[in-house]
C-alpha positions as CSV (number, residue, x, y, z in Angstrom):
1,X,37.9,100.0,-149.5
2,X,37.7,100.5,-145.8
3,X,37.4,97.4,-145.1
4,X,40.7,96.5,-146.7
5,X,42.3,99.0,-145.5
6,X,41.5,98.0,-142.1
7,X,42.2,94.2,-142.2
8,X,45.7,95.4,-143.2
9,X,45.8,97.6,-140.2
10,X,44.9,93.9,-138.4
11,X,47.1,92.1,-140.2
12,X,50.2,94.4,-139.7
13,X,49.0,94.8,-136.0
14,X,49.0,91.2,-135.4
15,X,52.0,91.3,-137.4
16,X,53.9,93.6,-135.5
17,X,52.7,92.1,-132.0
18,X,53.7,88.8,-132.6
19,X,57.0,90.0,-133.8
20,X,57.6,91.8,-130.6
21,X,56.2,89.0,-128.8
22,X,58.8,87.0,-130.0
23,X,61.6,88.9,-129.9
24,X,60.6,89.8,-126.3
25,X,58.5,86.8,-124.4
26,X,59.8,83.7,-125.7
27,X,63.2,81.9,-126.0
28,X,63.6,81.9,-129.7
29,X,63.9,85.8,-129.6
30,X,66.5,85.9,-127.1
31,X,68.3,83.7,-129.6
32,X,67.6,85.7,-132.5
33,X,68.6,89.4,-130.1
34,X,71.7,88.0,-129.6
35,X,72.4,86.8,-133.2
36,X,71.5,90.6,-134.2
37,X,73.8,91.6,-131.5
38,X,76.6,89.7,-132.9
39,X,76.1,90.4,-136.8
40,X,75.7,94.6,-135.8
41,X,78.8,94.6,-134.0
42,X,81.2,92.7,-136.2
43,X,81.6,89.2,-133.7
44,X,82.3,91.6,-131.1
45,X,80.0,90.3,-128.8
46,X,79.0,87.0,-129.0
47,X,77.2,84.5,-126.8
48,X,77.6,80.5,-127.7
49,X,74.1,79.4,-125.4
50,X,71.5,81.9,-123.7
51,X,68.2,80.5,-122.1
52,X,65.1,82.6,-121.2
53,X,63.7,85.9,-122.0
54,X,64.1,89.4,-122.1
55,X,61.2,90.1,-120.8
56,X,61.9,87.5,-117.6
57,X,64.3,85.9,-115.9
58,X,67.4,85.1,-118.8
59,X,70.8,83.3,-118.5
60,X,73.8,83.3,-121.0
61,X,76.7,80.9,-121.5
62,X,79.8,81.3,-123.2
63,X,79.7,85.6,-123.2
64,X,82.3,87.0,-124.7
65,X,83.3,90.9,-125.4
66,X,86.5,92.3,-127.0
67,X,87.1,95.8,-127.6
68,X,90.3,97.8,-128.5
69,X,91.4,98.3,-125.0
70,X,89.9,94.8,-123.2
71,X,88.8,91.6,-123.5
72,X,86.3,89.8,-121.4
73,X,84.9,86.8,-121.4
74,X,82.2,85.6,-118.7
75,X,81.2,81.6,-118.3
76,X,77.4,82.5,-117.2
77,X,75.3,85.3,-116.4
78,X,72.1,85.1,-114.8
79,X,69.7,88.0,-114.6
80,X,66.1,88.3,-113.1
81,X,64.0,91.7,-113.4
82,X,60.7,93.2,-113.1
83,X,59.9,94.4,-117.0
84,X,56.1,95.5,-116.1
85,X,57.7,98.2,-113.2
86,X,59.1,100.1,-116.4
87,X,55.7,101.4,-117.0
88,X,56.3,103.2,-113.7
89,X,59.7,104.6,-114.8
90,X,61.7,102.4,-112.5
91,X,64.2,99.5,-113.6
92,X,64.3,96.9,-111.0
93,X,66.5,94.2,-111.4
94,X,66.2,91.5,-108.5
95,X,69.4,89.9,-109.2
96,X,72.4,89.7,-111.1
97,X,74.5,87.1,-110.9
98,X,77.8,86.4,-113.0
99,X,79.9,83.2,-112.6
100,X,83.6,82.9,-113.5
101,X,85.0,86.1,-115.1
102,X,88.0,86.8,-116.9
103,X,89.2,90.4,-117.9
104,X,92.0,91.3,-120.1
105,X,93.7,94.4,-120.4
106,X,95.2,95.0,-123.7
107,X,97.9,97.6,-124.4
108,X,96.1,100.4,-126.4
109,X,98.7,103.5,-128.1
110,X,97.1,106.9,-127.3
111,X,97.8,110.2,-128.4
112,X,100.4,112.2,-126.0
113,X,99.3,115.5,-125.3
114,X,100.4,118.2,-123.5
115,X,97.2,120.2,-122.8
116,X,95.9,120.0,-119.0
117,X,92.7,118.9,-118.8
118,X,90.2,119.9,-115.9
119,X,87.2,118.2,-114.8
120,X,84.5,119.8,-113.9
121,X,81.1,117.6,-112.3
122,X,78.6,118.0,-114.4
123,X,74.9,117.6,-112.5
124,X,73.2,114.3,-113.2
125,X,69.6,113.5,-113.2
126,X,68.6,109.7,-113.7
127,X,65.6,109.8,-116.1
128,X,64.3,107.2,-114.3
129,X,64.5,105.3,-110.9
130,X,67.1,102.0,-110.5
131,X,66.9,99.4,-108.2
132,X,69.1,96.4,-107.9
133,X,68.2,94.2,-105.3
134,X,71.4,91.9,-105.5
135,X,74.9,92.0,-107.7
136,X,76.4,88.7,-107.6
137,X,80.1,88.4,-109.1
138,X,81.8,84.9,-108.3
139,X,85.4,84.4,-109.1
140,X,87.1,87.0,-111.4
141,X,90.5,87.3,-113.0
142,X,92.1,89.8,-114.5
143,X,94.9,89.0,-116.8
144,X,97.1,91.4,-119.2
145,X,98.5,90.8,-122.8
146,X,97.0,87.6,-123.2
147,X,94.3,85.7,-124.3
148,X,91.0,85.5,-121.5
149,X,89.9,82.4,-123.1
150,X,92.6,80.8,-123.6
151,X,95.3,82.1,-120.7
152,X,99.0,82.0,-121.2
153,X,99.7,83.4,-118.1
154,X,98.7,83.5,-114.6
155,X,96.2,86.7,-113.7
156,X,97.6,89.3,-112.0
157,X,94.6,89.8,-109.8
158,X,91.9,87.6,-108.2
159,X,88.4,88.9,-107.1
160,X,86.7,85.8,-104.9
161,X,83.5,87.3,-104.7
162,X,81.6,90.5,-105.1
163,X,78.0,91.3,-103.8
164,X,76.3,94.7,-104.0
165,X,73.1,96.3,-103.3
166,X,72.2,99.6,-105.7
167,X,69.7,102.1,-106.0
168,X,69.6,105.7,-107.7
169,X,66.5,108.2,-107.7
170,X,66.7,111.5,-109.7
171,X,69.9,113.2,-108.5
172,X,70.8,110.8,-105.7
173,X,73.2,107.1,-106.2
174,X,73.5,105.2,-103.3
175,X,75.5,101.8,-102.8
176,X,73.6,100.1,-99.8
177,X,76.1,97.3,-99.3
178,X,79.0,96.3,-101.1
179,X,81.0,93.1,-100.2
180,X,84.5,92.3,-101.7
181,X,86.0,89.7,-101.0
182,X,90.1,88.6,-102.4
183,X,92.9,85.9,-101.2
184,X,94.4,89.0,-99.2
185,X,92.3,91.8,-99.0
186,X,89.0,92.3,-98.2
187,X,86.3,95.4,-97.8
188,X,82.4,95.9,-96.8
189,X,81.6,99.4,-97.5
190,X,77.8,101.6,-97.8
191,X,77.9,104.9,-99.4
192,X,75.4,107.6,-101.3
193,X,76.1,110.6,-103.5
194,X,74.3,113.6,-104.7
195,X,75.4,114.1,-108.0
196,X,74.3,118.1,-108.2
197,X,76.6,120.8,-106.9
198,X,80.0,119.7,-106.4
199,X,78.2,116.2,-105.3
200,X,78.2,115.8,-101.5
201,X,79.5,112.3,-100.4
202,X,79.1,110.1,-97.6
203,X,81.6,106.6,-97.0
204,X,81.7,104.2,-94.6
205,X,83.7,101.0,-95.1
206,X,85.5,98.4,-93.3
207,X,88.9,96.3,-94.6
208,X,91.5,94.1,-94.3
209,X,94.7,93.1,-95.9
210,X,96.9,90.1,-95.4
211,X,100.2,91.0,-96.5
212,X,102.5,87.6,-97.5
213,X,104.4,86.9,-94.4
214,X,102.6,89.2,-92.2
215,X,99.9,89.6,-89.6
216,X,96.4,90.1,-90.8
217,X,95.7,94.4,-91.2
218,X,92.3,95.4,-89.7
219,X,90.4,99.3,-90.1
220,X,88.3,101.2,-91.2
221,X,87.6,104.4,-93.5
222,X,85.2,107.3,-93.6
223,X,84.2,110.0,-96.2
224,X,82.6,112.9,-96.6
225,X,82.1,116.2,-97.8
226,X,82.0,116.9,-101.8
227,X,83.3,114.3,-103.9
228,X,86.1,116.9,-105.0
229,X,87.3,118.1,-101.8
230,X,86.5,115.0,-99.2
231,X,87.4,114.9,-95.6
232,X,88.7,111.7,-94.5
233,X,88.9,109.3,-91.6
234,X,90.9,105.9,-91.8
235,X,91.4,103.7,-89.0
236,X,93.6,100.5,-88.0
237,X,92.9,98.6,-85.1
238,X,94.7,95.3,-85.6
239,X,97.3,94.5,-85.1
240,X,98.5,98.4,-83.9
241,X,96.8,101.2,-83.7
242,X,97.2,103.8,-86.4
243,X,94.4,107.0,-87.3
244,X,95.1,109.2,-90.6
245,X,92.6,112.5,-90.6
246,X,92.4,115.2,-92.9
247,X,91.1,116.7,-96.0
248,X,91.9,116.2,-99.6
249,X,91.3,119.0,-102.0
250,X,90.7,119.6,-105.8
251,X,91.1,115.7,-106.1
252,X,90.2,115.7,-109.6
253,X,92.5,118.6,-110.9
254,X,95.0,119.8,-108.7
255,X,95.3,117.4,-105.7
256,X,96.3,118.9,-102.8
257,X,96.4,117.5,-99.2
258,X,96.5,118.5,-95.4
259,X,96.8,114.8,-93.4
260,X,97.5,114.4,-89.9
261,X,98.8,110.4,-88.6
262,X,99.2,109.0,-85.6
263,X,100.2,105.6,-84.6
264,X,100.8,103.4,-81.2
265,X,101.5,99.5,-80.4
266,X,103.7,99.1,-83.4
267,X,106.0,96.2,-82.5
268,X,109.5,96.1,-84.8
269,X,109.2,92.5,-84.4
270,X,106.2,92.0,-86.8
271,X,107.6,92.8,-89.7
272,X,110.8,90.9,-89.3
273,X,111.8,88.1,-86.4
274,X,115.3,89.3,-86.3
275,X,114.3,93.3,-85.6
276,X,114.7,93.7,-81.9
277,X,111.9,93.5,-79.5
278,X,110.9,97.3,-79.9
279,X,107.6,99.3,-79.7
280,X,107.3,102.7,-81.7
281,X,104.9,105.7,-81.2
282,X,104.6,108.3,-83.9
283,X,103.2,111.6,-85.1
284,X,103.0,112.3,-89.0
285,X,101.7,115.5,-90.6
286,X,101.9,116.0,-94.5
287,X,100.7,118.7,-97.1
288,X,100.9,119.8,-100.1
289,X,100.4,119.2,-103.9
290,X,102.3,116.4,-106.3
291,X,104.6,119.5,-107.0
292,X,104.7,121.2,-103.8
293,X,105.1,118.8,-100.1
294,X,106.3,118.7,-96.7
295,X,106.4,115.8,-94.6
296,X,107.2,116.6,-90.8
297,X,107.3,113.2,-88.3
298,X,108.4,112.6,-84.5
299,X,108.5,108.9,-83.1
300,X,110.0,107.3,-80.0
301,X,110.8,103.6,-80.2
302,X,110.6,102.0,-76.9
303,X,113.2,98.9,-76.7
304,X,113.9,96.8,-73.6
305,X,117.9,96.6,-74.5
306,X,118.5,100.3,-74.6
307,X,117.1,103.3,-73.5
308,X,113.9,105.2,-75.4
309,X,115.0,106.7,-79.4
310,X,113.7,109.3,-80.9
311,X,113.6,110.1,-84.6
312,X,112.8,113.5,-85.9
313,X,112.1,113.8,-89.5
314,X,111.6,116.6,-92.2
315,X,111.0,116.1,-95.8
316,X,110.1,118.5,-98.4
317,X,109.8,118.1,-102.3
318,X,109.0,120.0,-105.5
319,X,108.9,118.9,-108.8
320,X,112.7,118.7,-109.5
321,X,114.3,117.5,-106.1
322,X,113.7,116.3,-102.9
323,X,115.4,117.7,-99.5
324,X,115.3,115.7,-96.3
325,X,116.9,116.0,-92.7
326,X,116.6,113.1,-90.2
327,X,117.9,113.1,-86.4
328,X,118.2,110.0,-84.7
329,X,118.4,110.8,-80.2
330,X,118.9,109.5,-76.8
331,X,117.8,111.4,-74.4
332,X,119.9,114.9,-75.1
333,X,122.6,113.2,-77.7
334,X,122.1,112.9,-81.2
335,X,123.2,109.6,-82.5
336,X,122.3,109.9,-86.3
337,X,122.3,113.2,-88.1
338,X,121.6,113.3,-91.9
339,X,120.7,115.5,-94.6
340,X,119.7,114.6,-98.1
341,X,119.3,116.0,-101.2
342,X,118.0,113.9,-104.1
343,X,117.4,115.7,-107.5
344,X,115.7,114.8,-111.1
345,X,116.2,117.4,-113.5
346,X,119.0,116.3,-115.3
347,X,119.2,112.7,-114.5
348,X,119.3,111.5,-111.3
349,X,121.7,113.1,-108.8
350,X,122.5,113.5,-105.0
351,X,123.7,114.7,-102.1
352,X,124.1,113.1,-98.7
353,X,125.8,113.6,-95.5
354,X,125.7,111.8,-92.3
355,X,127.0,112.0,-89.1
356,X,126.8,108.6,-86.4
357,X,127.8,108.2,-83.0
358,X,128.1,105.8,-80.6
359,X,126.3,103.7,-81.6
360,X,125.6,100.0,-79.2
361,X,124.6,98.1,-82.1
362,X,125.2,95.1,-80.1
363,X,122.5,95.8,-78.3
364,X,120.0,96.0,-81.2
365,X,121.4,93.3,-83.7
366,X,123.2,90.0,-83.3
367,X,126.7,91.7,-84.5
368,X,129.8,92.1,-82.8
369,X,130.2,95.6,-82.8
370,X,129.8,97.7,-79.4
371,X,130.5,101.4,-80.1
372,X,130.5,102.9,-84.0
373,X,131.2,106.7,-85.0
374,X,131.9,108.1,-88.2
375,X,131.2,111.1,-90.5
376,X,129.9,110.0,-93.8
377,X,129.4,112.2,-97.4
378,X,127.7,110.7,-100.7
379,X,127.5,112.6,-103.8
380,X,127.0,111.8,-107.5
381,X,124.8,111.5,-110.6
382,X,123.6,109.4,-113.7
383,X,122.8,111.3,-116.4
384,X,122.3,109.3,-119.6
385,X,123.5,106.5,-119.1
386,X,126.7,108.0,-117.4
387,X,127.5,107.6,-113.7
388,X,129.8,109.6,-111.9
389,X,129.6,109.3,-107.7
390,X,131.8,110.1,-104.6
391,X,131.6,108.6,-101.0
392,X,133.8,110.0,-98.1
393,X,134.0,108.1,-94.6
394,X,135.8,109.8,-92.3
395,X,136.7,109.9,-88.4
396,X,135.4,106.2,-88.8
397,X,136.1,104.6,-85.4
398,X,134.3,100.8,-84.1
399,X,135.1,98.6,-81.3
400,X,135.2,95.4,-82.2
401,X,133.4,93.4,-78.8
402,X,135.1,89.9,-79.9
403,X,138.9,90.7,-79.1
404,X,138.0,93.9,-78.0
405,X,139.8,95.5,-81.0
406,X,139.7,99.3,-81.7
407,X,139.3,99.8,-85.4
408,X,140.3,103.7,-86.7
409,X,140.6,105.6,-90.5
410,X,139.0,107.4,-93.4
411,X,138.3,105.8,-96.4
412,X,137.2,107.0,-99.7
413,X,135.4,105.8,-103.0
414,X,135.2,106.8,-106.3
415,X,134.1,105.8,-109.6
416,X,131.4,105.6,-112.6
417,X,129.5,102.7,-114.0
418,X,132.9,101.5,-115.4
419,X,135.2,101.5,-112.3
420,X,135.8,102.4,-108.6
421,X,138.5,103.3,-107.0
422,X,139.2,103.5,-103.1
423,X,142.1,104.2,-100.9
424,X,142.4,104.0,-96.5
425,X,144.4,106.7,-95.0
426,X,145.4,106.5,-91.3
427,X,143.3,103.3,-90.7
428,X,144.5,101.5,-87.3
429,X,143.0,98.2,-86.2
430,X,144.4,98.4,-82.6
431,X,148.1,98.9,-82.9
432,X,148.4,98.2,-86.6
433,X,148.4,101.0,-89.0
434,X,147.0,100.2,-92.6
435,X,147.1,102.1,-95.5
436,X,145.8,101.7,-99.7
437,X,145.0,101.9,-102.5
438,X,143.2,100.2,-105.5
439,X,141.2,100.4,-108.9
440,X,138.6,97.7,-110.1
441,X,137.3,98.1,-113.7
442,X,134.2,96.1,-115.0
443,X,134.7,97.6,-118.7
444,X,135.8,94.0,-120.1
445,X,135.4,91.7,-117.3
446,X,137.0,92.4,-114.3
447,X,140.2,94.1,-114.0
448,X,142.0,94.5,-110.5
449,X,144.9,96.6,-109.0
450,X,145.6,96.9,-105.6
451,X,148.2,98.2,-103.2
452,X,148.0,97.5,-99.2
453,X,150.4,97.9,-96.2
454,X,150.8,97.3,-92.9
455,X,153.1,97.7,-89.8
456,X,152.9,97.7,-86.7
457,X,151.2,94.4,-86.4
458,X,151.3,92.3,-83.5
459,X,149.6,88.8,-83.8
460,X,149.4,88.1,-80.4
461,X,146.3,90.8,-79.7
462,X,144.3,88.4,-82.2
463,X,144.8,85.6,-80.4
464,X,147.3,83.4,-79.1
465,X,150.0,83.9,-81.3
466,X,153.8,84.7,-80.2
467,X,154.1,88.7,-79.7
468,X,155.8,90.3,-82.5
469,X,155.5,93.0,-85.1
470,X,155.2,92.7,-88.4
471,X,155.2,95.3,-91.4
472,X,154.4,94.3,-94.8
473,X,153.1,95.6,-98.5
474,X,150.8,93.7,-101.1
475,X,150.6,94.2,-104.1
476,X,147.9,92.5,-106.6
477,X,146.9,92.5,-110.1
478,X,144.7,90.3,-112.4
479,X,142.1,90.1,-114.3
480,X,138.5,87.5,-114.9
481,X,136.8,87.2,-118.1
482,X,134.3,84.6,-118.9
């Protein structure tokens, strides 16, 4: 009797080993993991060609993975660890690499609620040490509402390549290297966390950005602190000089900043050819919450055609509107004065009022206007789908360089999203005195009426035409349907 029961011990024994031998040394129990995978989880996850072992080096063709709120769907992924360094409760993976990767979001419906949620870190302890030697991603896409494997669309984001270097001990994660590399952005960065009381971070990365039809973007960035309440550093060097410091707080719950920025050797001309040949210096300091902010600035812009301008800015905003006031100065004269109020409670409304100078535009832009003054008011809202708005110019005066012709008035506009009505009092272009009025309505087409006159007019300041004066009234209606 003992000795059958012990040759069924051996027998199950060798049993048992050679079934975890080959689900775990040899080729045919990848296969058969993998078929197990699929079957468990409903052709969820599927693989059409793997080579290797588990226990080894192992490759897989053809992965694919869809869940509710993604698909993805990877060409090859290589990966090559040490199983016997388990038995010293540490995973170490020497590399993994993963060729051509396509990700697709997938529009997922979710429960609305209104309940705040807060986050609190929890404290983390790895049960056993990770290593990862080398992370190897090579061209990813990632596309949205449509298929991965067989696209429809292009991607709306391309990943070149991605390289990282990981390793975690008990309560400590640490990124040794990481590499990103896109078309127009790029980033090395190194960073480690301790993932026990409020979990003290440490950054350090460098980037660059390429925007389309712009200069290549060079800085840097620095955290540290807690991960909840970091102090930051970010830097640009190229091509201007810009430095953002300060602290974020509560970033998990309810964000709150205090930044500081400052910026030199920005040239108007880089972002547009046809800006004038200007430099700008500026202070920025911001804080606040998403529901609760200021915004204070002072900059100087530096131009070769006219003398140094300074713009003085203050911003504040709540949850329901936004207030602004902006001064635009030469020396001891304020050129452009305005205040602004925007609001979003009920709709979308506002309130602006401006007041401008003398004004050289000439100077700054290829436009034949010298000196331009006028006192400006905006007000209105669209509330739904109604629009109801009001502009005022007044005192408007411009000189005209070409001719030298002196234009004067007010003018005044009114309307909804169905019409708009204006009408010029007292407007004089040089010794010609213009007044009218008119209504266009877009409720079925285009409807027009209009009523204009003139006197006073002399042809001959306009050119060389016979002197004269000549008074007049026009009147126009029609109408354009398709």
């Amino acid at each position: 009797m003992i000795k059958k029961v012990a040759m069924i011990g051996i027998v199950l024994f060798l049993f048992l080993g050679g079934g975890v031998w080959f689900l775990l040394l040899s080729e045919s129990g990848l296969n058969t993991s993998l078929t197990l995978v699929a079957k468990v989880t409903d052709g969820r996850v599927t693989v059409d060609r793997s080579e290797g072992r588990l226990l080894g080096e192992s490759s897989l063709h053809g992965l694919f993975v869809t869940l509710d709120g993604f698909d993805l769907a990877i060409e090859t992924v290589k990966l090559r660890w040490h199983p016997a360094q388990l038995l010293k409760g540490k995973l170490h993976i020497a590399e993994l690499s993963v060729d051509d990767v396509r990700y697709g979001i997938k529009a997922v419906e979710t429960e609305k609620t209104s309940e705040k949620s807060f986050i609190t870190l929890p404290e983390v302890s790895l049960p056993i040490t990770i290593q990862i030697d080398n992370i190897d991603i090579v061209r990813a896409k990632i596309y949205q509402d449509t298929s991965v494997q067989f696209p429809e669309s292009l991607p709306i984001h391309i990943i070149d390549r991605l390289q990282a270097k990981l390793r975690g001990n008990l309560h400590r994660a640490t990124i040794d290297s990481l590499e990103l590399a896109a078309p127009d952005y790029g980033v090395k960065l190194s960073a480690g966390m301790r993932m026990v009381q409020s979990w003290p971070i440490e950054l350090s990365a460098n980037w660059w950005v390429k925007p389309e039809g712009f200069e290549r973007i060079e800085g840097s960035v620095k955290g540290a602190g807690y991960l909840e309440n970091p102090t930051v550093e970010v830097r640009i060097g190229q091509p201007f000089s810009v430095r953002i410091d300060g602290s974020l707080l509560n970033l998990f719950n309810d964000l709150s900043w205090d930044l500081t920025t400052s910026g030199a050797g920005i040239n108007l001309s880089m972002f547009d050819a046809e800006l004038p040949d200007c430099e700008a210096v500026f202070q920025l300091a911001t804080s606040g919450t998403l529901l609760n902010y200021r915004v204070d600035g002072d900059s100087q812009l530096v131009c070769e055609q006219i003398p140094p301008t300074n713009l003085l800015l203050k911003l504040a905003g709540d949850s329901e509107q936004l207030t602004s006031t902006t001064v635009v100065s030469s020396g001891s004269e304020a050129l452009i004065n305005t205040t602004a109020e925007i609001g979003w409670r009920d709709g979308v409304s506002w309130d602006v009022n401006m007041s401008l100078q003398h004004n050289n535009l000439e100077d700054l832009f290829s436009v034949p206007v010298g000196t331009l003054s006028m006192d400006l008011t905006s007000s209105g809202r669209y509330q739904d789908q109604s629009l109801k708005h009001m502009t005022t110019i007044s005192d408007f005066s411009a000189l005209l360089t070409e001719g030298d012709v002196q234009l004067n008035g007010d003018i005044s506009l009114e309307g909804s999203q169905h019409d708009l009505a204006f009408r010029m009092e007292n407007f004089q272009v040089a010794e010609s005195t213009i007044d009218g009025s008119g209504q266009i309505d877009f409720q079925q087409g285009v409807n027009w009426l209009a009523n204009i006159g003139i006197a006073g007019f002399d042809p001959s300041q306009f050119g060389e035409y016979p002197a004269g004066e000549v008074a007049a009234r026009f009147e126009s209606t029609g109408a354009y349907h398709d």
